[in-house]
PDB file of the backbone (N, CA, C, O) and the ligand in Angstrom, with CONECT records:
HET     ZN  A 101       1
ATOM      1  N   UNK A   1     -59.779  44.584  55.236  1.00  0.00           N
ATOM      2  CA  UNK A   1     -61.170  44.128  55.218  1.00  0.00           C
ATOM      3  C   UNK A   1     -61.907  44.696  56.423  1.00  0.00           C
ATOM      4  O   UNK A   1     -61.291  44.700  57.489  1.00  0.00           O
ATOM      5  N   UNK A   2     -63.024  45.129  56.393  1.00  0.00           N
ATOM      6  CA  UNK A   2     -64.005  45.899  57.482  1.00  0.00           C
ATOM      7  C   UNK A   2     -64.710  45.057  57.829  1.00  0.00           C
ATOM      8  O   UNK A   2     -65.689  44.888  57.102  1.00  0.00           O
ATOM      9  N   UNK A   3     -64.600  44.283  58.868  1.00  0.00           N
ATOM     10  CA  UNK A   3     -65.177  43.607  59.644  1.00  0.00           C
ATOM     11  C   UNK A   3     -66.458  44.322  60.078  1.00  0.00           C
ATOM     12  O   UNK A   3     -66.304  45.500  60.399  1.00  0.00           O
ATOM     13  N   UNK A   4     -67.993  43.699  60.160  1.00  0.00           N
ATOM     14  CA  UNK A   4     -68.790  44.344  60.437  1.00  0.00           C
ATOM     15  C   UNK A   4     -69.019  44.179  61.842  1.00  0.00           C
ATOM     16  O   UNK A   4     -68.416  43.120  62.015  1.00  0.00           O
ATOM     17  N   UNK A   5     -69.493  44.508  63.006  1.00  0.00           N
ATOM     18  CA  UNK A   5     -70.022  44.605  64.032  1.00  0.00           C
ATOM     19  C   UNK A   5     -71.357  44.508  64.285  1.00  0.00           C
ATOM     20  O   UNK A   5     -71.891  44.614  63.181  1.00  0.00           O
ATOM     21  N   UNK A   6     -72.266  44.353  65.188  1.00  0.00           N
ATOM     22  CA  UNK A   6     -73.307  44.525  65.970  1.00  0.00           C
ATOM     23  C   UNK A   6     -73.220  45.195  67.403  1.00  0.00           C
ATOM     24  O   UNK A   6     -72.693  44.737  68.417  1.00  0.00           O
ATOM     25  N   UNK A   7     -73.702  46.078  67.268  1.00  0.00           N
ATOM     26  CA  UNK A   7     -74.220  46.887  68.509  1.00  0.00           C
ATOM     27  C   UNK A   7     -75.415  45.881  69.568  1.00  0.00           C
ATOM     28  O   UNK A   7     -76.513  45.557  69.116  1.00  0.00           O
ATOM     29  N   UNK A   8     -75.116  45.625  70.504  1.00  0.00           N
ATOM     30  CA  UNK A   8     -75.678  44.040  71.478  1.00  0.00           C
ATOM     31  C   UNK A   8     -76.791  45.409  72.730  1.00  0.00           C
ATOM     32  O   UNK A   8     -77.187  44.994  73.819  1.00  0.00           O
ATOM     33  N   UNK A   9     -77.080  46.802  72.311  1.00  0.00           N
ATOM     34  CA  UNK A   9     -77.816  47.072  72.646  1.00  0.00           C
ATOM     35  C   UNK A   9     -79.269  47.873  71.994  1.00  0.00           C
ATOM     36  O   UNK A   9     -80.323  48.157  72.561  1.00  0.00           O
ATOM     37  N   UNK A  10     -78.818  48.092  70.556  1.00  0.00           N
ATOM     38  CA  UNK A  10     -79.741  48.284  69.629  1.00  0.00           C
ATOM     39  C   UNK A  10     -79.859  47.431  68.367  1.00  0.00           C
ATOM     40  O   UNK A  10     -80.806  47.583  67.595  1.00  0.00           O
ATOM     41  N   UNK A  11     -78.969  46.605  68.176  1.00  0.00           N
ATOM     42  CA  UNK A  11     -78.550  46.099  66.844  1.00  0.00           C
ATOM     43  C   UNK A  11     -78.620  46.627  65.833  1.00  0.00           C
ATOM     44  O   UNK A  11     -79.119  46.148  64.815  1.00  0.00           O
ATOM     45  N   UNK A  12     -77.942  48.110  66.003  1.00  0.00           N
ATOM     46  CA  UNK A  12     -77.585  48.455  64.713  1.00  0.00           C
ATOM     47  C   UNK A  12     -76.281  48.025  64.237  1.00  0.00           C
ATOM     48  O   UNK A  12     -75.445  47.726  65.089  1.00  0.00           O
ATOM     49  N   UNK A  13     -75.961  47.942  62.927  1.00  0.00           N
ATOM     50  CA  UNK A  13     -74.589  47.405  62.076  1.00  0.00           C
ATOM     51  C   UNK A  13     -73.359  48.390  62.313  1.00  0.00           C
ATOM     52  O   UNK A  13     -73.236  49.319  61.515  1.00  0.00           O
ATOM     53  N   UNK A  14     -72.711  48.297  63.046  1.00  0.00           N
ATOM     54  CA  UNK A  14     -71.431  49.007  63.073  1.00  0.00           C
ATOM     55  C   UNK A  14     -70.347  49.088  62.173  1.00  0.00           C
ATOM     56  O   UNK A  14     -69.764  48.006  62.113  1.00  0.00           O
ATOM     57  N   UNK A  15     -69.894  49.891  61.507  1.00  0.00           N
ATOM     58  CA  UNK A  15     -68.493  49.945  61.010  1.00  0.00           C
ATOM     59  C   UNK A  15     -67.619  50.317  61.460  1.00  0.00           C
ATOM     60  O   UNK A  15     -67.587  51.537  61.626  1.00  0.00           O
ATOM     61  N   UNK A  16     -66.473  49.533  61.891  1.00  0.00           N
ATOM     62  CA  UNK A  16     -65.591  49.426  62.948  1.00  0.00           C
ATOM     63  C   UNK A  16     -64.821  50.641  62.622  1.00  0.00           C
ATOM     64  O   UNK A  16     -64.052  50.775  61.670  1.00  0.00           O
ATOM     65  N   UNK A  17     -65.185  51.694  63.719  1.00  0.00           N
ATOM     66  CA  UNK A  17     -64.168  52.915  63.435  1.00  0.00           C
ATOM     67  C   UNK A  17     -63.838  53.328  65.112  1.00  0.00           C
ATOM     68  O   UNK A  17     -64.556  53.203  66.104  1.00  0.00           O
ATOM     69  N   UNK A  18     -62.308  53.921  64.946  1.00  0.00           N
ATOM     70  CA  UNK A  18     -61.613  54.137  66.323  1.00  0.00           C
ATOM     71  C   UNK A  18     -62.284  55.227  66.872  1.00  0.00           C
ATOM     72  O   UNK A  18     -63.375  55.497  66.370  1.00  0.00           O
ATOM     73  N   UNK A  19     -61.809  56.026  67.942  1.00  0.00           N
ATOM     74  CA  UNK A  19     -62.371  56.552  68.647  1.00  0.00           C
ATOM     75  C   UNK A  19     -61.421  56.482  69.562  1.00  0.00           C
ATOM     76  O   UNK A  19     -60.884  55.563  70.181  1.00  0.00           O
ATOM     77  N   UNK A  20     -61.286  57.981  69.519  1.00  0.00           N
ATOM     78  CA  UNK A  20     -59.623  57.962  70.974  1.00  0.00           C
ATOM     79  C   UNK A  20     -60.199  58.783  72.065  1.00  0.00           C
ATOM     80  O   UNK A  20     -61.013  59.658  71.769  1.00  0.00           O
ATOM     81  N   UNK A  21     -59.793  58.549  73.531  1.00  0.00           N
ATOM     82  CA  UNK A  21     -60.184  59.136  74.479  1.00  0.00           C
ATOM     83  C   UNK A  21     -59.358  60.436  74.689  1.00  0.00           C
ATOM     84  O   UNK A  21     -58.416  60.740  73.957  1.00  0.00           O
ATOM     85  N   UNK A  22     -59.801  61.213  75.789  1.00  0.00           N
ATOM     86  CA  UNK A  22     -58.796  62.257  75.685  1.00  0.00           C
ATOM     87  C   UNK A  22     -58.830  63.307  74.650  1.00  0.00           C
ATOM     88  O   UNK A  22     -59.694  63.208  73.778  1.00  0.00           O
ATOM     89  N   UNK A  23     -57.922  64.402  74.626  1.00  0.00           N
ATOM     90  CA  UNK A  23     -57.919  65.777  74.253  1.00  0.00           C
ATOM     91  C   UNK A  23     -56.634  65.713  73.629  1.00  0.00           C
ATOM     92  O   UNK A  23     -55.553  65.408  74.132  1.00  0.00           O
ATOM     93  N   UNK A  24     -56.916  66.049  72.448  1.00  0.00           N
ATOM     94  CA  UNK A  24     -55.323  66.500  71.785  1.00  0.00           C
ATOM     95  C   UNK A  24     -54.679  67.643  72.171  1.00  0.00           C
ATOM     96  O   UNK A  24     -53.513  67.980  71.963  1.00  0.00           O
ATOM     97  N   UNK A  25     -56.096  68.549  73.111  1.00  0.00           N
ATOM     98  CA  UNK A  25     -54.967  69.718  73.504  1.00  0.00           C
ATOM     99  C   UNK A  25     -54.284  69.289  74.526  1.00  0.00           C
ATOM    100  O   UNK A  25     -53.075  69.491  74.421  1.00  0.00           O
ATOM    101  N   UNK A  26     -54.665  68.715  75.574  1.00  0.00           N
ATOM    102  CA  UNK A  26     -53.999  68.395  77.278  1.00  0.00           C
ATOM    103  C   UNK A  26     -52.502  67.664  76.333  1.00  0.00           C
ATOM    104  O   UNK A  26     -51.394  68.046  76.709  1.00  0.00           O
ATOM    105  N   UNK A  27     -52.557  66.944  75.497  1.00  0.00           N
ATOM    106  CA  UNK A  27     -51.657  66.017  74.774  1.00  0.00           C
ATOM    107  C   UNK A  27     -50.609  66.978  74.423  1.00  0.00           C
ATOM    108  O   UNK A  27     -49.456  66.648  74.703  1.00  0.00           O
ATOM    109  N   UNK A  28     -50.781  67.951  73.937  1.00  0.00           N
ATOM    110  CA  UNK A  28     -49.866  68.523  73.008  1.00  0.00           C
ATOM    111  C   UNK A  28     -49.404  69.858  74.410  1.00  0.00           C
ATOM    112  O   UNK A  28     -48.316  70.404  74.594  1.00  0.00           O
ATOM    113  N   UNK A  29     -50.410  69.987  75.002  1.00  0.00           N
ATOM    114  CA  UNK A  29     -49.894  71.078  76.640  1.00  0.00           C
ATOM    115  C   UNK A  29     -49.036  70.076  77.008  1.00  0.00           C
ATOM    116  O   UNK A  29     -47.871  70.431  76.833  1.00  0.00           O
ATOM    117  N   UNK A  30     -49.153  68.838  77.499  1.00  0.00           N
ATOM    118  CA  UNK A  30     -47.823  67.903  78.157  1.00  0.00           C
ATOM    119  C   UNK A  30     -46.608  68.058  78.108  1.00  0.00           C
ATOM    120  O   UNK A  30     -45.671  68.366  78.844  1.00  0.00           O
ATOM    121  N   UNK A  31     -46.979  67.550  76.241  1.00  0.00           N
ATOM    122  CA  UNK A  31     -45.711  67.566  75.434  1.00  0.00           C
ATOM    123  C   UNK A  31     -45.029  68.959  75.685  1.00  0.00           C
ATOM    124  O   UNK A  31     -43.819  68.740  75.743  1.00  0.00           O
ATOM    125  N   UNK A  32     -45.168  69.693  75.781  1.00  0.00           N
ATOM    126  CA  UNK A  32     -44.870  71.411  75.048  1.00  0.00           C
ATOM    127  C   UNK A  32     -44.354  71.558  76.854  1.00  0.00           C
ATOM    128  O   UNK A  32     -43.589  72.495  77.082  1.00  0.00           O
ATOM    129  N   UNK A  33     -44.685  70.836  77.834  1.00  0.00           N
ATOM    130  CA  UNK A  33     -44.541  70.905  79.661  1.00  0.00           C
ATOM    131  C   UNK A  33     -43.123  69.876  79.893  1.00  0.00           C
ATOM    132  O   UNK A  33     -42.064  70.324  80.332  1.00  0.00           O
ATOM    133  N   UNK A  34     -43.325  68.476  79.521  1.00  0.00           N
ATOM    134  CA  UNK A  34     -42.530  67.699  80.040  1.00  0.00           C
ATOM    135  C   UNK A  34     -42.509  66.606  78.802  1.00  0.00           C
ATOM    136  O   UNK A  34     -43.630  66.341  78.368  1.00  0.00           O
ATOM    137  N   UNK A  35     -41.641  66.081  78.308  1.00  0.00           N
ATOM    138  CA  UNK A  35     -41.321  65.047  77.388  1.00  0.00           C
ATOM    139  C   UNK A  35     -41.870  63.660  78.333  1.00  0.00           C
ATOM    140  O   UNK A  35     -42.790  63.231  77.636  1.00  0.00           O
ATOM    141  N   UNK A  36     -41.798  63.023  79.193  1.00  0.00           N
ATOM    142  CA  UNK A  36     -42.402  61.692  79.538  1.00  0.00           C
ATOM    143  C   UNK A  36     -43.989  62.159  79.991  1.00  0.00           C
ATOM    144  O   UNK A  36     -44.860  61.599  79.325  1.00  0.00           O
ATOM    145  N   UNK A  37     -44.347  62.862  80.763  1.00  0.00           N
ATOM    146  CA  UNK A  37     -45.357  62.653  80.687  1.00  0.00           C
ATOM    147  C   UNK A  37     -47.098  62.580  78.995  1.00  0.00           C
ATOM    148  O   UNK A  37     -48.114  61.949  78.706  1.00  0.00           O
ATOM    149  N   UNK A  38     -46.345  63.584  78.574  1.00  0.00           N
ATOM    150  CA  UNK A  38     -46.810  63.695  77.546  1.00  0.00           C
ATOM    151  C   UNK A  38     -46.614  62.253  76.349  1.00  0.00           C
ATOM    152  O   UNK A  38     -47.335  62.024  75.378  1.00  0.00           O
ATOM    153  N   UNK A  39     -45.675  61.628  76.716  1.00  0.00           N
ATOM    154  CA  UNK A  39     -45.345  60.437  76.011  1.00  0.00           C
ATOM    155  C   UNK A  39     -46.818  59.194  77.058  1.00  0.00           C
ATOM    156  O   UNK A  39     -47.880  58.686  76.699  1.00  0.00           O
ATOM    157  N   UNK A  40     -46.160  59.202  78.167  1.00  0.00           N
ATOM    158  CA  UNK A  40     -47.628  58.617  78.811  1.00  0.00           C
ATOM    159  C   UNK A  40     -48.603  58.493  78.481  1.00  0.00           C
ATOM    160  O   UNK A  40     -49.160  57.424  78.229  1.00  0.00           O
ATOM    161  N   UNK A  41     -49.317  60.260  78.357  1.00  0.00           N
ATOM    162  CA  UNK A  41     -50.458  60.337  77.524  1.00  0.00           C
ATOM    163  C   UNK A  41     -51.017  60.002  76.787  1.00  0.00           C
ATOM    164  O   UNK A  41     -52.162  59.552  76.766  1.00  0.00           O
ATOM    165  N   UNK A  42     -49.656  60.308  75.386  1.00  0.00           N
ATOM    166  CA  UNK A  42     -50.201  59.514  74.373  1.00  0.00           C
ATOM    167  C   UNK A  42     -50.534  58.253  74.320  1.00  0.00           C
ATOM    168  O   UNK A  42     -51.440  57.721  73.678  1.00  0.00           O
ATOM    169  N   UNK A  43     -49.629  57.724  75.142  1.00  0.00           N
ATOM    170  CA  UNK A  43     -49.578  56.063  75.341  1.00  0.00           C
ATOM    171  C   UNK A  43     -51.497  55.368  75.573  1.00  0.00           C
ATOM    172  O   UNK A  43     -52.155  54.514  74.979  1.00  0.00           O
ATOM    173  N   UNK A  44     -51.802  56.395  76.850  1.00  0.00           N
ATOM    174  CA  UNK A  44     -52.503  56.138  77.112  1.00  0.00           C
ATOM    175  C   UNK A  44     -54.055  56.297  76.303  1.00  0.00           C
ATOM    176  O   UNK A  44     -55.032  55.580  76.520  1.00  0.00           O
ATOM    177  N   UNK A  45     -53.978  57.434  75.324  1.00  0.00           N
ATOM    178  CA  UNK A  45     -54.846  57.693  74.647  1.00  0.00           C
ATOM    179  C   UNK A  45     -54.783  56.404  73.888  1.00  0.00           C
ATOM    180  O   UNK A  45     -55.840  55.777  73.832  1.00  0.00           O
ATOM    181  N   UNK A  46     -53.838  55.947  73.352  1.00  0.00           N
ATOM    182  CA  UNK A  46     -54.011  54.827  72.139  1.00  0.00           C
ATOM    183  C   UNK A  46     -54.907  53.272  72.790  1.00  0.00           C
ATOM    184  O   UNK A  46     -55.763  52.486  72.383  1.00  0.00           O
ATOM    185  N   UNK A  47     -54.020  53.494  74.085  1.00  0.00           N
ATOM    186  CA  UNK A  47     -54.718  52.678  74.626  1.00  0.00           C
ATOM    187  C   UNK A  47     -55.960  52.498  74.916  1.00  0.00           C
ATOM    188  O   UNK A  47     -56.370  51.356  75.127  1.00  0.00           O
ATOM    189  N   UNK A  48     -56.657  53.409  74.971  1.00  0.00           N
ATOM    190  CA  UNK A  48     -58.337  54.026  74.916  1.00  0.00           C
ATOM    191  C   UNK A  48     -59.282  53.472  74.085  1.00  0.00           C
ATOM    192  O   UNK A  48     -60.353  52.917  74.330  1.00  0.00           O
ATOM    193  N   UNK A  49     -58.407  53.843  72.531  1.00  0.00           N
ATOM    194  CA  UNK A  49     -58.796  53.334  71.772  1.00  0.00           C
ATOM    195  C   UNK A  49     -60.318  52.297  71.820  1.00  0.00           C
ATOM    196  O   UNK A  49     -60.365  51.465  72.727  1.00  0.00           O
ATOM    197  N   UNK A  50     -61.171  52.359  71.118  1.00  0.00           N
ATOM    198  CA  UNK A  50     -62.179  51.568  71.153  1.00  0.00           C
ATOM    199  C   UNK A  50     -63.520  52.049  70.138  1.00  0.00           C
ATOM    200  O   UNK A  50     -63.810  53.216  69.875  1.00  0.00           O
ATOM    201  N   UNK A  51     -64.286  50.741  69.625  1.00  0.00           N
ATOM    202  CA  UNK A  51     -65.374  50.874  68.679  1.00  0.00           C
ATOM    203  C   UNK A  51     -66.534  51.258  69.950  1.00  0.00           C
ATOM    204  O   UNK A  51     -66.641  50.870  71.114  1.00  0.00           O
ATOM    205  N   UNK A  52     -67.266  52.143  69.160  1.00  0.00           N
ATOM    206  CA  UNK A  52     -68.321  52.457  70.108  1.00  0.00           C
ATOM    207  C   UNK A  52     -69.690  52.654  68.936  1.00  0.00           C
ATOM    208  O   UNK A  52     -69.487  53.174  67.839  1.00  0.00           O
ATOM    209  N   UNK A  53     -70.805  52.255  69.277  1.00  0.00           N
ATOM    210  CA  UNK A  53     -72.368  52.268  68.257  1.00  0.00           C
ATOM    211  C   UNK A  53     -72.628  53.642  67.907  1.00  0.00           C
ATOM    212  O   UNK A  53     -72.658  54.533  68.755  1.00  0.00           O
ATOM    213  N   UNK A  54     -72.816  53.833  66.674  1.00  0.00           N
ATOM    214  CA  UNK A  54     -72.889  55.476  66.605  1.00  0.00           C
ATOM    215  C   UNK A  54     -74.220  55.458  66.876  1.00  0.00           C
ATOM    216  O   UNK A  54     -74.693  56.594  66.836  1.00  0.00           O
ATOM    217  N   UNK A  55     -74.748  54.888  67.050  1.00  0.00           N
ATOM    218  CA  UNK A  55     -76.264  54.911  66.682  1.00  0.00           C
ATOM    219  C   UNK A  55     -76.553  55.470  68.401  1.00  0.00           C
ATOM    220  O   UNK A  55     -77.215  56.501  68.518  1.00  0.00           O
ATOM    221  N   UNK A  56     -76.157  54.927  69.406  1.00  0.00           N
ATOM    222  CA  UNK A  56     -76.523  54.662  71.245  1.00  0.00           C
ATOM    223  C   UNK A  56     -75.085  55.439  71.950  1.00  0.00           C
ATOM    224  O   UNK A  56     -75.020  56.437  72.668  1.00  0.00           O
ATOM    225  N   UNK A  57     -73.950  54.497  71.401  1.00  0.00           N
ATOM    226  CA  UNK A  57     -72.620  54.902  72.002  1.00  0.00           C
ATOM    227  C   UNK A  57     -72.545  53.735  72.672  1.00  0.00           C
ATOM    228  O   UNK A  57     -71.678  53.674  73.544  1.00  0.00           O
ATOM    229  N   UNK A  58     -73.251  52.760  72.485  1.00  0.00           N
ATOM    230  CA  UNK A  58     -72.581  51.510  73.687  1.00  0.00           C
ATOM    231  C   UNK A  58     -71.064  51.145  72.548  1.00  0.00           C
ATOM    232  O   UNK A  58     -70.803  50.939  71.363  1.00  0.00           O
ATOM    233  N   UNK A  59     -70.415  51.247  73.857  1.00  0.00           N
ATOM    234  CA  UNK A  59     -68.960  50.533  73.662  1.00  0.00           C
ATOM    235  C   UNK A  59     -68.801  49.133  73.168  1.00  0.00           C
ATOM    236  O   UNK A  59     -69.725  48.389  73.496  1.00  0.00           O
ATOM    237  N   UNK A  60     -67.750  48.545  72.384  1.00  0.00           N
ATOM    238  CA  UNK A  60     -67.421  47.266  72.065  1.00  0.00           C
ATOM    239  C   UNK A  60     -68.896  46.511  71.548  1.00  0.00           C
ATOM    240  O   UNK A  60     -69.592  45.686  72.140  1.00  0.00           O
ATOM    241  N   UNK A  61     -69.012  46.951  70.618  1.00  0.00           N
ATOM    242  CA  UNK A  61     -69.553  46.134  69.554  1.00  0.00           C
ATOM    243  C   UNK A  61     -69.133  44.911  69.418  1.00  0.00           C
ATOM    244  O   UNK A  61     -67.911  44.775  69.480  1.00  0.00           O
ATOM    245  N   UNK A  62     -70.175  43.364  69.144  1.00  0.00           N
ATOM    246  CA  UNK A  62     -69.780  42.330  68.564  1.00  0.00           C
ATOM    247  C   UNK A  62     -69.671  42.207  67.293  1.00  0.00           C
ATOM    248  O   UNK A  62     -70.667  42.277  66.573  1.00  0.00           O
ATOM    249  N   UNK A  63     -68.454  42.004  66.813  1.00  0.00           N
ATOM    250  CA  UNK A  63     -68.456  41.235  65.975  1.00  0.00           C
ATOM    251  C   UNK A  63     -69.138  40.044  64.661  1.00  0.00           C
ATOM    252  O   UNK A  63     -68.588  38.945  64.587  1.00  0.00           O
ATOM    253  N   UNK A  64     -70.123  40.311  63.855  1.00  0.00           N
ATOM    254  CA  UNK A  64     -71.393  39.663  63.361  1.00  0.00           C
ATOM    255  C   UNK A  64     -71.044  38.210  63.159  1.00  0.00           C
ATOM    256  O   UNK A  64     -71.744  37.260  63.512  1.00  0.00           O
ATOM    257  N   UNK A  65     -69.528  38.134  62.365  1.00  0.00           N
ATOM    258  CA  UNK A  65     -68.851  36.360  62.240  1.00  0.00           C
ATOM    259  C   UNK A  65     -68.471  35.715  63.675  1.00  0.00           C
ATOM    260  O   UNK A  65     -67.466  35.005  63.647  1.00  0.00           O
ATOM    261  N   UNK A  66     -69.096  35.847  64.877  1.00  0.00           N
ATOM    262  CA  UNK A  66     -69.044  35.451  66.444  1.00  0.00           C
ATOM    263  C   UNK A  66     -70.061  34.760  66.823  1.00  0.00           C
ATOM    264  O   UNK A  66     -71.102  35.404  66.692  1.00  0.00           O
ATOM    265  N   UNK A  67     -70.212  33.672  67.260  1.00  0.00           N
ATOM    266  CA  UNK A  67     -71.358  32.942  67.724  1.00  0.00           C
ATOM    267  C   UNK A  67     -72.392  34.665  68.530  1.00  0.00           C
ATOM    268  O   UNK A  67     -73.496  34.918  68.048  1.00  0.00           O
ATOM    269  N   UNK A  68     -71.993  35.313  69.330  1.00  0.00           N
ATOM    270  CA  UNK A  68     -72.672  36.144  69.873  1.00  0.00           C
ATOM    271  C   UNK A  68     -73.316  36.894  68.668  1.00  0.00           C
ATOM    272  O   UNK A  68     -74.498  37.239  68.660  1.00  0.00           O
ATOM    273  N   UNK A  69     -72.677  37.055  67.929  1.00  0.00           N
ATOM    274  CA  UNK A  69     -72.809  38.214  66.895  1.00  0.00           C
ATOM    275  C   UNK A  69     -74.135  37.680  66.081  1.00  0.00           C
ATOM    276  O   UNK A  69     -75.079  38.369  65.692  1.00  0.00           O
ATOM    277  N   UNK A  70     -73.953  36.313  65.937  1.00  0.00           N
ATOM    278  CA  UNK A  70     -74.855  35.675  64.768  1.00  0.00           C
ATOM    279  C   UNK A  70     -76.421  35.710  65.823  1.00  0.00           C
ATOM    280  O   UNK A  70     -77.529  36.115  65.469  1.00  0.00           O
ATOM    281  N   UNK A  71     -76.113  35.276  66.850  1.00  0.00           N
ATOM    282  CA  UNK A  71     -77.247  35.361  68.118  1.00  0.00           C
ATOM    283  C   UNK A  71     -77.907  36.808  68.289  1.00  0.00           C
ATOM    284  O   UNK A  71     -78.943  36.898  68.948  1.00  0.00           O
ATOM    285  N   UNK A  72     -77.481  37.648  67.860  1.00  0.00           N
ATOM    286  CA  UNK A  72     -77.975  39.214  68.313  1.00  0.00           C
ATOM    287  C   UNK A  72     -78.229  39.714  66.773  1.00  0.00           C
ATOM    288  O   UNK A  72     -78.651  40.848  66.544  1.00  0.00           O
ATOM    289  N   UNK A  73     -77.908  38.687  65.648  1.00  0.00           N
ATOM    290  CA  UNK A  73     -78.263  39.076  64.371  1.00  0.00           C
ATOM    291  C   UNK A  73     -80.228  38.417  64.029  1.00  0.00           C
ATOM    292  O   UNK A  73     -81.204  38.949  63.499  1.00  0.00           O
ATOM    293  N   UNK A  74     -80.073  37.570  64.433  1.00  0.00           N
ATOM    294  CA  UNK A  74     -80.939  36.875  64.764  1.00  0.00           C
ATOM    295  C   UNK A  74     -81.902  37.469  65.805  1.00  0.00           C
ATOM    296  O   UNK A  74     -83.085  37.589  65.485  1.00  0.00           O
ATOM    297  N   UNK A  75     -81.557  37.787  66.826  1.00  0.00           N
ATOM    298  CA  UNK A  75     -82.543  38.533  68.052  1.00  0.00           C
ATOM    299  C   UNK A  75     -82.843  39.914  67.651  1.00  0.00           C
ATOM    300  O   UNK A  75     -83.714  40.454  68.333  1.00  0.00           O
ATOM    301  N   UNK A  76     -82.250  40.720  66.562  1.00  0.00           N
ATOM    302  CA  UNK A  76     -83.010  42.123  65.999  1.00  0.00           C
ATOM    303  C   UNK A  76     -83.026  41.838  64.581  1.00  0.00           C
ATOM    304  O   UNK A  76     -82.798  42.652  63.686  1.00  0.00           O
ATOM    305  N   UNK A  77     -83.343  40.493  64.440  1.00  0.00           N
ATOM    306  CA  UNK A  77     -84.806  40.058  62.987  1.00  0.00           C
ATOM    307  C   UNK A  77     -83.494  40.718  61.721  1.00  0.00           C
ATOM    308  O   UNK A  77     -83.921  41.719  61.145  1.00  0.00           O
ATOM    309  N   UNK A  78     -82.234  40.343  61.326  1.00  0.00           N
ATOM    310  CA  UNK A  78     -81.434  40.299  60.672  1.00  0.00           C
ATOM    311  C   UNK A  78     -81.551  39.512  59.708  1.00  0.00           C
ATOM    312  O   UNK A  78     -82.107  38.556  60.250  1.00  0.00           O
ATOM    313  N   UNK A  79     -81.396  39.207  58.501  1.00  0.00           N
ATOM    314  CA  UNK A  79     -81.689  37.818  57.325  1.00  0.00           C
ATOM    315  C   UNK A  79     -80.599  37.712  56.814  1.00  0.00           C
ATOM    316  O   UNK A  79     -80.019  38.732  56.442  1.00  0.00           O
ATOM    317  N   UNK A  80     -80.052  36.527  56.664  1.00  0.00           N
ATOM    318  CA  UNK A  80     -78.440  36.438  56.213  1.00  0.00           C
ATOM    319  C   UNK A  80     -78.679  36.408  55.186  1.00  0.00           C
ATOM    320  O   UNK A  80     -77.783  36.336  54.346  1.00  0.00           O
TER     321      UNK A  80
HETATM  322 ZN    ZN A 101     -76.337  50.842  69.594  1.00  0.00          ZN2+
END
């Protein structure tokens, strides 16, 4: 199920999609250099991980079923 989002600096409707930090090339140079660090990497890319507004790019979108969410649905004139 696709949970919808709100963007809490434009209120546009987000559809929750990932977004990894980092370079698959430095990732795959690691790997191809040293087996742990390149494992790190990856680690760390996943960890990155995060929804961001396509519309602005602000990071971490609320959630619309969130008391915040319903508040910022409401504050950019939304109609349930
Ligand atoms: Zn936005």
């Amino acid at each position: 199920m696709a949970l919808k989002l709100i963007c809490p600096n434009c209120g546009y409707l987000v559809r929750p999609k990932k977004v990894v930090k980092g370079s698959i090339l430095i990732e795959v140079f690691l790997w191809l250099l040293f087996i742990i660090p390149g494992l790190l990497y990856s680690l760390w890319r996943l960890s990155t991980k995060t929804s961001v507004c396509p519309a602005c790019g602000t990071p971490n979108p609320v959630p619309i079923d969130s008391p915040r969410g319903r508040k910022l649905l409401d504050e950019f004139g939304y109609k349930k």
